[in-house]
C-alpha positions in Angstrom: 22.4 14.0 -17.4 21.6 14.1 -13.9 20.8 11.4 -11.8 17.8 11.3 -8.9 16.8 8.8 -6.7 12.9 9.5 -5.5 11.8 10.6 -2.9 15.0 10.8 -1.2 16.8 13.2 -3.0 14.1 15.8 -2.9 14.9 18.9 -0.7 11.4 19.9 0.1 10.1 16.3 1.3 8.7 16.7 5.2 10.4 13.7 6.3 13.3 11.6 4.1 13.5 8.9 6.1 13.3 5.5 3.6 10.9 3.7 5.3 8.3 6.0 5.1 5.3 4.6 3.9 4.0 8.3 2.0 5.0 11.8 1.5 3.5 14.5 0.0 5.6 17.5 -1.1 6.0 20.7 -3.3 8.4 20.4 -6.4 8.9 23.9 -8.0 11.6 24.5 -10.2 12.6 28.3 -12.2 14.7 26.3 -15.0 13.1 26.5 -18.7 13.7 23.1 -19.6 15.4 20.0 -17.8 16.0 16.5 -18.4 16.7 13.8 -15.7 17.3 10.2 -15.1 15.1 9.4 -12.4 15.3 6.3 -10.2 11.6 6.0 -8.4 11.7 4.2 -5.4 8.1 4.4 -4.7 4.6 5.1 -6.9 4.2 8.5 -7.3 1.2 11.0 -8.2 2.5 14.0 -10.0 0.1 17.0 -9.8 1.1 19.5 -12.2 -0.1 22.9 -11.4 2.1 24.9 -13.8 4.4 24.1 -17.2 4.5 20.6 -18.8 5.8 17.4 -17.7 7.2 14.5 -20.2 7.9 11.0 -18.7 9.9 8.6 -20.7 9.7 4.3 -20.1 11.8 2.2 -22.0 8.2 0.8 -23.9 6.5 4.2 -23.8 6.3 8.0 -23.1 3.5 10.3 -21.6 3.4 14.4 -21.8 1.1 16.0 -19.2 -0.6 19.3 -18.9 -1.8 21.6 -16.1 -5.4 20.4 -16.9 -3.8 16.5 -15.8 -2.2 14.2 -13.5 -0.6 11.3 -13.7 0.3 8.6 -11.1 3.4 6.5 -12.2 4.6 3.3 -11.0 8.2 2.5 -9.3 10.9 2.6 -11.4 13.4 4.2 -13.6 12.4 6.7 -16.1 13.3 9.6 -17.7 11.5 13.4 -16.7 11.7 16.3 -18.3 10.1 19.3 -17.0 9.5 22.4 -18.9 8.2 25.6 -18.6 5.0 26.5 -21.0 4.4 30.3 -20.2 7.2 33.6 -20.4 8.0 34.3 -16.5 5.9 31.4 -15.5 7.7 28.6 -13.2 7.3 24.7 -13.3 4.8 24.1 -10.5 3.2 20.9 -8.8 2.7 18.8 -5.7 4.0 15.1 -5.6 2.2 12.5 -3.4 4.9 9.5 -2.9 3.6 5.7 -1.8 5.3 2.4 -1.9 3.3 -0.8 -2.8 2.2 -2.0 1.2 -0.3 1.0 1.4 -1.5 -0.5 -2.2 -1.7 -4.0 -0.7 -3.7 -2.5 2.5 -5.9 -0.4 0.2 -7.2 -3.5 -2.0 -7.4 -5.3 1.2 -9.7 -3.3 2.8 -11.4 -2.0 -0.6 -12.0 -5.4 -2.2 -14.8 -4.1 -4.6 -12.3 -1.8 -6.1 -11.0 -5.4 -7.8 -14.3 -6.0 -9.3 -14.3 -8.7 -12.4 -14.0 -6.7 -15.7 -14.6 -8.2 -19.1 -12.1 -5.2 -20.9 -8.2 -6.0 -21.3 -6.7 -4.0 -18.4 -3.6 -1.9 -20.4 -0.4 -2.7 -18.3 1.3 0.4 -18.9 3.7 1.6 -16.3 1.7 5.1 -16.0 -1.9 6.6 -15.3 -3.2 8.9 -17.3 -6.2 11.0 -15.6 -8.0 14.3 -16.5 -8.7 16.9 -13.4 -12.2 17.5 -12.8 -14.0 19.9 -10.3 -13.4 17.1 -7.4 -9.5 16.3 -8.0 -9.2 20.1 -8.7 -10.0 20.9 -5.5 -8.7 17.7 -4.2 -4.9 18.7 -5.3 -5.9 22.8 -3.7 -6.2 21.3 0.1 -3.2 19.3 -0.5 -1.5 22.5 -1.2 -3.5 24.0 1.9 -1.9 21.1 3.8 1.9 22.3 2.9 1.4 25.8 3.4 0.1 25.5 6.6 3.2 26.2 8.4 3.3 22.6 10.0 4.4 19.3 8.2 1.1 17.0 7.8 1.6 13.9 10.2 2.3 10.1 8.3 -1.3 9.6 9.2 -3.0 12.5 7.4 -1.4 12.0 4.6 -2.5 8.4 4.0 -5.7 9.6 4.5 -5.2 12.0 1.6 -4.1 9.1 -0.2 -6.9 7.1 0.6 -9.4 9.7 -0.4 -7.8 9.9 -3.6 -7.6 5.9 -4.4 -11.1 5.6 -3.2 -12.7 8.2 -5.8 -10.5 6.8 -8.7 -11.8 3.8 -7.9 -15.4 5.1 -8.3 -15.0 7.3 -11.5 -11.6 5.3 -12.9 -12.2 1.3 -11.6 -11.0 -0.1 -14.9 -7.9 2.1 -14.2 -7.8 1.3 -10.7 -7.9 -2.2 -11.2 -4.4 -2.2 -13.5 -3.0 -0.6 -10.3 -2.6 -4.6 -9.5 -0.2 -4.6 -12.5 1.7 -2.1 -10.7 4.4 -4.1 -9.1 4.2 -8.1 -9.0 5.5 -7.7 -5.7 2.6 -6.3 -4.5 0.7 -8.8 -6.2 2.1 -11.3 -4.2 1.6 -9.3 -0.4 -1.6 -9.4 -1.3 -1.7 -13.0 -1.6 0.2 -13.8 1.3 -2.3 -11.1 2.9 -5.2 -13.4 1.7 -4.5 -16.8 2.4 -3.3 -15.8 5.8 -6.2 -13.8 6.6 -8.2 -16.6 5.0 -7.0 -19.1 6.8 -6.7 -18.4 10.5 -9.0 -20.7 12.3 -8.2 -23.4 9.4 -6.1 -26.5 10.1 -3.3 -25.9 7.6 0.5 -25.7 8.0 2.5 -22.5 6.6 3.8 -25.2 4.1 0.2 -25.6 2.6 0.4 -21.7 2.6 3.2 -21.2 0.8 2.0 -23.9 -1.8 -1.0 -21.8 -2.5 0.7 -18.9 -2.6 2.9 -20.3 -5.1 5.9 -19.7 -3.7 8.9 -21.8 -1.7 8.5 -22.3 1.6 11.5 -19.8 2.4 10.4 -16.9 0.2 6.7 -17.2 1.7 8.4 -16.9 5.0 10.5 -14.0 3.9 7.9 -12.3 2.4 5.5 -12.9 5.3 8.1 -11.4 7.9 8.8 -8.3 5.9 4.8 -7.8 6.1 3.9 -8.3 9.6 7.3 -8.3 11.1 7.4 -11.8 12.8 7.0 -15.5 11.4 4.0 -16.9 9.6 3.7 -19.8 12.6 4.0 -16.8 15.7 1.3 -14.6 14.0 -0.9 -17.2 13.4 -0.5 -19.0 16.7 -0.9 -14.9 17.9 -4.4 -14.8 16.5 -5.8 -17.5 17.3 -5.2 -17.3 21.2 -6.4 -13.7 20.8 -9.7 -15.7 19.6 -9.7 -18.3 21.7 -9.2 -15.5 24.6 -12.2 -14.0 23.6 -13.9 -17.2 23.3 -13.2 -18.0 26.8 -14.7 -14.7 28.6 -18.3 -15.9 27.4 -19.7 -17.8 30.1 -20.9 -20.8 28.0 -17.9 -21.4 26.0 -15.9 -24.5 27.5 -12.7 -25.1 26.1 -13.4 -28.8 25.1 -15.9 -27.3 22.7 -13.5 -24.4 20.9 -10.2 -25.8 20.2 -11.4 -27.7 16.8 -12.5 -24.4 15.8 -9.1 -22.5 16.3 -7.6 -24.7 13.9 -6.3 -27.4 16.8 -7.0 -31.0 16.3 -6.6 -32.0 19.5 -7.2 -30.6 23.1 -3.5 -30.8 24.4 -2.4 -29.0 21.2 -4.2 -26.3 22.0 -3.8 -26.2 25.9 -0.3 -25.4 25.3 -0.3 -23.0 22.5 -2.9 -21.0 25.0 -0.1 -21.2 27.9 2.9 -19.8 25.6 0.7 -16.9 24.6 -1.0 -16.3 28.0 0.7 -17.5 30.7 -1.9 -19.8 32.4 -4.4 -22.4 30.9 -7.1 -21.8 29.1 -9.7 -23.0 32.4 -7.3 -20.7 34.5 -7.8 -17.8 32.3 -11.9 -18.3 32.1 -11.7 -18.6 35.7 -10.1 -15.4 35.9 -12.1 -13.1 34.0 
């Protein structure tokens, strides 16, 4: 049985570089019936437009229909894709994301998360019936590709947003076992959280990682592969971005803003302001 690896072994992606964020792309395929062991790298949203579609967990299975879609999580299955209809084809459009733009989504979207009294099903697929919206949601995606020019990184995560924002609307119960998805992303969002959270708060990335319930070295970790630098630079990066701000308002004075930056004492702060900026904090109000 053969082997894929998804997205990246897909000949019709626009771009196959790994650390792509998204991808949206055409699968079509003239074989009557074929069976695979697929290794998904990222979430996907499979869009069937013509034959049927059978996905296969270890726990469970799912069969889809052109009247459905389904959005399944990262991680090995097995697909079999068959055509329904005598000199019909196996049509659809695949729309590819890995767990950040999740993360960033809920982030931004918090009421998406809402509190819901019903046992969320932890399934590792989605399940969702096309109406006259998503119908014509999956046609301008299909508009998109055809147009002769591959879509840039930033239209299609704003296809993707689209879509997670009117699941979220007509599907939240469903929306909200997306968190089940991947523990990992469980955890960026944490980490996303406390950080955010806690910016002008006197507390060490120790006390962090403690309520993020992690180690001190895997909070770290974690933290650089999201925001590409260490917990105590992005922090100390903020707040003098802050206290910057602070400063070009006539009746700040810097004696009154450092306790609220998170510095408990004046010095403290006078030389976190010079790494970042250069010059003092009185030489930079001067200045502007």
């Amino acid at each position: 049985m053969k082997k894929s690896i998804l997205p990246a072994d897909s000949q019709t992606a626009h771009s196959q570089n790994e650390t792509d964020h998204v991808s949206i792309m055409r699968y079509n395929s003239d074989s009557g019936s074929k069976k695979a062991r697929i290794e998904l790298r990222q979430n996907l949203f499979s869009f069937l437009l013509e034959g049927q579609k059978s996905v296969q967990y270890a726990e469970t299975q799912v069969t889809i229909n052109p009247d459905q879609f389904m959005l399944l999580s990262a991680g090995n299955c097995l697909m079999r894709e068959k055509i329904t209809a005598e000199g019909g084809r196996y049509r659809s459009i695949l729309l590819f994301f890995d767990n950040n733009l999740l993360v960033d989504f809920f982030l931004r979207h918090p009421h998406t998360l809402g509190a819901s009294n019903k046992k969320i099903n932890e399934v590792p697929f989605l399940l969702f019936e096309k109406d006259a919206f998503l119908i014509n949601f999956i046609d301008s995606l299909g508009f998109m590709l055809s147009s002769g020019q591959a879509p840039s990184v930033e239209m299609q995560k704003l296809k993707l947003e689209e879509l997670l924002l009117y699941l979220s609307e007509h599907y939240p119960e469903k929306i909200q076992s997306l968190r089940n998805f991947s523990y990992e992303a469980d955890n960026d969002l944490l980490i996303r959280q406390a950080i955010t959270a806690n910016i002008y708060n006197t507390v060490t990335v120790e006390e962090l990682a403690f309520l993020c319930h992690m180690s001190l070295s895997t909070f770290k970790r974690r933290f650089a592969r999201i925001h590409g630098t260490s917990p105590n630079r992005w922090l100390l990066e903020r707040r003098m971005e802050k206290a910057a701000e602070m400063l070009k308002q006539a009746e700040c004075k810097v004696s009154e803003i450092y306790f609220e930056l998170g510095y408990e004492n004046l010095s403290s702060f006078i030389q976190s302001f010079k790494q970042v900026h250069g010059v003092t904090p009185k030489q930079y109000q001067l200045s502007n």
